[in-house]
C-alpha positions in Angstrom: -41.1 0.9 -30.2 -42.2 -0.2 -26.5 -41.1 -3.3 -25.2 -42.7 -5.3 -22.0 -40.5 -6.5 -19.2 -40.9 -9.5 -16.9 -38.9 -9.7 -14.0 -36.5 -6.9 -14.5 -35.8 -4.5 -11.6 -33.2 -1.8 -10.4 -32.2 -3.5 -7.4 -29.9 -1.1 -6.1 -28.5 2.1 -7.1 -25.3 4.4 -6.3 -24.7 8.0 -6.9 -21.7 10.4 -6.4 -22.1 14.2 -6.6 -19.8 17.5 -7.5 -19.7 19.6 -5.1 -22.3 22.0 -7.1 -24.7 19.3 -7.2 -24.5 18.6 -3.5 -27.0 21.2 -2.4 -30.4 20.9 -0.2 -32.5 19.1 -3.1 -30.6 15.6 -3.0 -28.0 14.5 -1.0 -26.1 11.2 -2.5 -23.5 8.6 -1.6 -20.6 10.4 -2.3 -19.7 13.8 -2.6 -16.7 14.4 -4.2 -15.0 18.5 -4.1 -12.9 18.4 -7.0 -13.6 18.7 -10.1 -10.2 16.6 -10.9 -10.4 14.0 -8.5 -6.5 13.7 -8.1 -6.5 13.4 -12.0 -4.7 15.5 -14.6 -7.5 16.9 -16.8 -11.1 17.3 -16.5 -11.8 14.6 -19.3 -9.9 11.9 -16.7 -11.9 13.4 -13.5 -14.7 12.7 -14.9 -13.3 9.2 -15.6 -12.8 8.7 -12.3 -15.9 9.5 -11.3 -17.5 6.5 -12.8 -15.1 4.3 -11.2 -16.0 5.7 -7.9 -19.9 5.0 -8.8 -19.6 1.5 -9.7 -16.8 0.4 -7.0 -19.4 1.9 -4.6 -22.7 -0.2 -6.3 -20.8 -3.0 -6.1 -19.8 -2.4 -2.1 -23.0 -1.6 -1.4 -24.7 -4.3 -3.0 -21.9 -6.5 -1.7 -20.7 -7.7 -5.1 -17.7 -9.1 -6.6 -16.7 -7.9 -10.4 -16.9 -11.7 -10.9 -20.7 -11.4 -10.1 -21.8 -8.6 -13.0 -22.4 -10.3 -16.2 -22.5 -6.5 -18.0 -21.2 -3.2 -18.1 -23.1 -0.8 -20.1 -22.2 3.0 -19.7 -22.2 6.4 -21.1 -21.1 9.7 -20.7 -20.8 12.7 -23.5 -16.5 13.0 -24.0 -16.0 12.8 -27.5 -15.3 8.6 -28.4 -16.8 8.0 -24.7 -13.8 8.4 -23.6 -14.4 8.4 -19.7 -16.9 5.1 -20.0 -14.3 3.5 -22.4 -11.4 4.7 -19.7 -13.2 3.6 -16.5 -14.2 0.1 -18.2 -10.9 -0.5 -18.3 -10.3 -1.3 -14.4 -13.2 -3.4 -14.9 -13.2 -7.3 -15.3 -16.3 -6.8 -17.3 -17.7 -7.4 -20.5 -18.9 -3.8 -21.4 -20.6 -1.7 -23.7 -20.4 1.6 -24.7 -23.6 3.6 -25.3 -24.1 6.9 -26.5 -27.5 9.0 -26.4 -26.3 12.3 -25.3 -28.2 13.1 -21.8 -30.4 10.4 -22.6 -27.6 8.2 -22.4 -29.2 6.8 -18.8 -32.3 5.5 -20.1 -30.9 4.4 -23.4 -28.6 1.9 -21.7 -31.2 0.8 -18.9 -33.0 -0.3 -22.1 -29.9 -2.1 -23.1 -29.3 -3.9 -19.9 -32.9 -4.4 -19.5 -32.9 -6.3 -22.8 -29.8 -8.6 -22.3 -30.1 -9.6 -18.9 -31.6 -13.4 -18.1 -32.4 -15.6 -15.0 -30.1 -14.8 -12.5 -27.6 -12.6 -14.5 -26.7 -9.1 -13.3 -26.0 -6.0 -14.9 -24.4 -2.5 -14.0 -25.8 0.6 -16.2 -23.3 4.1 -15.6 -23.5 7.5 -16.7 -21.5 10.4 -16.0 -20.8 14.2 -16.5 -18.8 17.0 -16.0 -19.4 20.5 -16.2 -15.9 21.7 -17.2 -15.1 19.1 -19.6 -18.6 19.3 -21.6 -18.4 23.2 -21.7 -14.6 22.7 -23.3 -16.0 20.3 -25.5 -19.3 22.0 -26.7 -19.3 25.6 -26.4 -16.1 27.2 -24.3 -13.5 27.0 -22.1 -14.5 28.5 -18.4 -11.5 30.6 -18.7 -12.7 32.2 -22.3 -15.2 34.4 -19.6 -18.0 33.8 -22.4 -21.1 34.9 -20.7 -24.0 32.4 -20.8 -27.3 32.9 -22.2 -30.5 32.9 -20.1 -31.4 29.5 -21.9 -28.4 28.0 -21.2 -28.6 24.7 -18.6 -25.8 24.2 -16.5 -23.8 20.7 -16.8 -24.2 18.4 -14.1 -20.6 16.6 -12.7 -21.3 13.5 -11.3 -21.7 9.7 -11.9 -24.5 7.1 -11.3 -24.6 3.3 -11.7 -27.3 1.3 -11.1 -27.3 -2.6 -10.6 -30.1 -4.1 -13.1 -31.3 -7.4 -12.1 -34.0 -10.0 -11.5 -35.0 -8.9 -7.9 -35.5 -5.9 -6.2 -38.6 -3.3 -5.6 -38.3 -0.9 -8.5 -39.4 -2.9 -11.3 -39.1 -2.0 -14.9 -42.0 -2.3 -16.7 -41.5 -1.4 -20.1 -39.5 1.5 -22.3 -40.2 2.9 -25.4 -37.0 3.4 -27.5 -37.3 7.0 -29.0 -37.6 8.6 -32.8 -34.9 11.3 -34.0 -36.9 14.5 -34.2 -35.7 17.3 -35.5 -37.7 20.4 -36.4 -35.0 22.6 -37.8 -33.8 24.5 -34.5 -29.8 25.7 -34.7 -29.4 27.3 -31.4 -27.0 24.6 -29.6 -27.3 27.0 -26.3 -31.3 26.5 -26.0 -31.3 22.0 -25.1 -34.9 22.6 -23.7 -36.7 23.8 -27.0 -34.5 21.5 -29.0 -35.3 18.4 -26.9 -38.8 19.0 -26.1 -40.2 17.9 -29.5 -38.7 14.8 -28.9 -39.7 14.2 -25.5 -43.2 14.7 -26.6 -43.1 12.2 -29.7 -41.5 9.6 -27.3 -44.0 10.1 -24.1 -47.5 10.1 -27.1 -45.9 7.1 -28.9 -45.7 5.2 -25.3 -48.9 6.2 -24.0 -50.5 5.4 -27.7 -48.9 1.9 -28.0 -49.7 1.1 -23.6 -53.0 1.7 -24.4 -52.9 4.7 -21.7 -53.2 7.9 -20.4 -50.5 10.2 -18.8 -53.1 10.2 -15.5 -51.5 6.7 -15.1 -48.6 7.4 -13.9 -48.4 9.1 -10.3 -45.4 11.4 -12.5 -43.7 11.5 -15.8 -39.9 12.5 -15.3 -38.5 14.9 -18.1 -34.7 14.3 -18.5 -33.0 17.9 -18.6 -35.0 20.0 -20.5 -34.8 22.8 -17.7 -37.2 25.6 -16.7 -38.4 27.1 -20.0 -38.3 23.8 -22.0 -40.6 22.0 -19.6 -43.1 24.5 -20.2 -42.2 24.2 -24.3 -43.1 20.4 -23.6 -46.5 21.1 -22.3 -47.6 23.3 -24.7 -46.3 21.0 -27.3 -47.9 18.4 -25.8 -51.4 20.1 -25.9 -51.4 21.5 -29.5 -49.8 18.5 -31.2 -51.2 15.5 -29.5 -54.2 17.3 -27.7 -52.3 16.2 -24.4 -52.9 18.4 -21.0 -49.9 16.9 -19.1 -50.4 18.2 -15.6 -47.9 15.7 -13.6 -44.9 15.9 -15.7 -41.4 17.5 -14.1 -37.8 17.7 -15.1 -35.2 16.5 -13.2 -32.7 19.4 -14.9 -35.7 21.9 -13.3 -35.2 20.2 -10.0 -31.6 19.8 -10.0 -30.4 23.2 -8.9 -34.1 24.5 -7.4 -32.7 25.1 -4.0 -29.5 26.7 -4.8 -30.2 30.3 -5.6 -29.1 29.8 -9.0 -30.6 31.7 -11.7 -29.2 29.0 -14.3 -32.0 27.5 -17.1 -31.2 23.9 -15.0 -29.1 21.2 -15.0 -28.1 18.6 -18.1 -26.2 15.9 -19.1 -26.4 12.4 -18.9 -25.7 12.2 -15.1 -28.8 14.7 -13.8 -31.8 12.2 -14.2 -30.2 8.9 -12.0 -29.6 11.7 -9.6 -32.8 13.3 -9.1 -34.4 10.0 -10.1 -32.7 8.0 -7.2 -31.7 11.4 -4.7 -35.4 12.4 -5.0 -38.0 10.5 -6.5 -37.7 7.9 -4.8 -38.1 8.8 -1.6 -41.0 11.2 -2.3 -43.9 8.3 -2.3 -44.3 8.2 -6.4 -45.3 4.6 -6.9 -45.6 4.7 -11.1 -43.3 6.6 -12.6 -42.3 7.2 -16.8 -38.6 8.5 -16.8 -38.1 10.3 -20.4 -34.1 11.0 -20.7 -33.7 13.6 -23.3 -30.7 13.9 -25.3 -29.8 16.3 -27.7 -27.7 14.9 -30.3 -25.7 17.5 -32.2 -21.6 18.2 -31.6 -19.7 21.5 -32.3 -18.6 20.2 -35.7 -22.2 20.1 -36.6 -22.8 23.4 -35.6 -19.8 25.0 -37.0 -21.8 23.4 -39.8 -24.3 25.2 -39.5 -27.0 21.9 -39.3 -30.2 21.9 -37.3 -30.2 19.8 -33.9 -31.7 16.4 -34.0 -32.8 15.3 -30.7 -33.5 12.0 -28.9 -35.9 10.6 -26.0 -36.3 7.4 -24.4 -38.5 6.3 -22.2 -38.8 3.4 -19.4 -41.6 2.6 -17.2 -40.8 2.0 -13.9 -43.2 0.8 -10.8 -41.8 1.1 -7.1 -43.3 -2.2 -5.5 -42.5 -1.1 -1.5 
């Protein structure tokens, strides 16, 4: 399902980094070096990191809570619990939106939807390293050693103020399909996501009547070094599609550190390359595909396959 926009842009945009994120590739608002934050657990750091992302949107943008008509926002705690938490300092109505790491484009669509006239919107997403490894595979002090697949969780937060001004303009989005092709391995995001990605970026260039040459560069959410390349090959034998200006922000997020990780993820890693990055690197039409995988450790203790999720939004930098 794609949907047309008129008059809907990201007017501004604020980002606040761990300090593994904060490394040569982007450098952000805020850089915060503690994975706490002055909190008492990991689940409330990361908590507090959104409220740091959207105080610092609304100073930026000089904005008054009165002045934001919505709150949409999502993170990957179980229950949403650091969206729900932060919200609560808020004197905003608010919605909670859950899409795994596509949870960024999922709730652009969302804002992009309800806004009107002159009404303003604030879309957030968040991460945390130690408190998604806790929550979906181990505990850091377990010492369980990490596959070669494995992407590395991004800590962070990014909010973005959707409105009806500004230079980045939102086009359109294509809300995604569940895909699911019977994959199990809940340490491998890229080859489980990919399929998805792929359905979502044929079904909006099919319905926009396009081809992926329109766009100066389609942005992968985190699919990470070896599932971008599972993407392009998909892409080619299932939809006869030779993608050759497609990257993923979970590729780019950790390129300059020395890390041999698979990437970044989470929910958190496409704002930041997206705002850190792209931006500033001359693209002018740009399709962001957030890719989420949507299993939990229940459903893997299970043993069930992984469905995955992709959304898409099509945005056009004006100046």
């Amino acid at each position: 399902m794609t949907i047309k926009f008129n008059d809907t842009f990201i007017e501004n945009y604020y980002t606040v980094l761990g300090r593994n994120e904060h490394n040569i590739t982007i450098k952000a608002d805020k850089l915060i070096d503690d994975y706490y934050n002055k909190q008492k657990s990991f689940e409330l750091g990361e908590m507090s990191y959104q409220i740091e992302s959207i105080k610092g949107l609304l100073k930026k943008s000089k904005l008054k809570e009165k002045d934001i008509d919505l709150l949409v926002s999502g993170d990957l705690q179980n229950e949403l619990l650091a969206s729900n938490f932060a919200a609560r300092n808020f004197d905003i109505p608010f919605i909670a939106h859950y899409s795994a790491c596509a949870s960024f484009v999922g709730s652009l669509i969302i804002a992009s939807n309800l806004i009107k006239n002159s009404s303003k919107a604030i879309v957030t997403v968040s991460s945390h390293n130690l408190a998604s490894e806790k929550q979906f595979r181990f505990p850091i002090e377990y010492g369980s050693i990490r596959k070669k697949v494995n992407t590395f969780t991004a800590t962070g937060s990014a909010s973005a103020l959707v409105s009806n001004k500004g230079n980045i303009k939102i086009e359109s989005a294509t809300i995604g399909k569940v895909v699911d092709l019977g994959y199990t391995d809940a340490n491998n995001f890229g080859a489980c996501m990919a399929p998805a990605a792929a359905k979502t970026i044929y079904e909006h260039l099919k319905e926009t009547k396009r081809d992926g040459a329109y766009y100066d560069l389609i942005l992968t959410g985190d699919l990470g070094v070896y599932g971008i390349e599972i993407l392009k090959e998909y892409m080619l034998k299932e939809y006869d599609i030779n993608l050759n200006n497609v990257n993923d922000a979970g590729s780019l997020l950790f390129e300059d550190s020395g890390s041999s990780i698979a990437g970044g993820s989470g929910p958190v890693c496409t704002p930041l390359i997206l705002f850190n990055k792209i931006f500033s690197e001359g693209y002018k039409k740009i399709l962001v595909v957030a890719t989420g995988s949507l299993h939990s450790k229940e459903s893997c203790n299970f043993k069930e396959s992984i469905p995955s999720i992709a959304h898409a939004v099509s945005l056009e930098v004006l100046k």
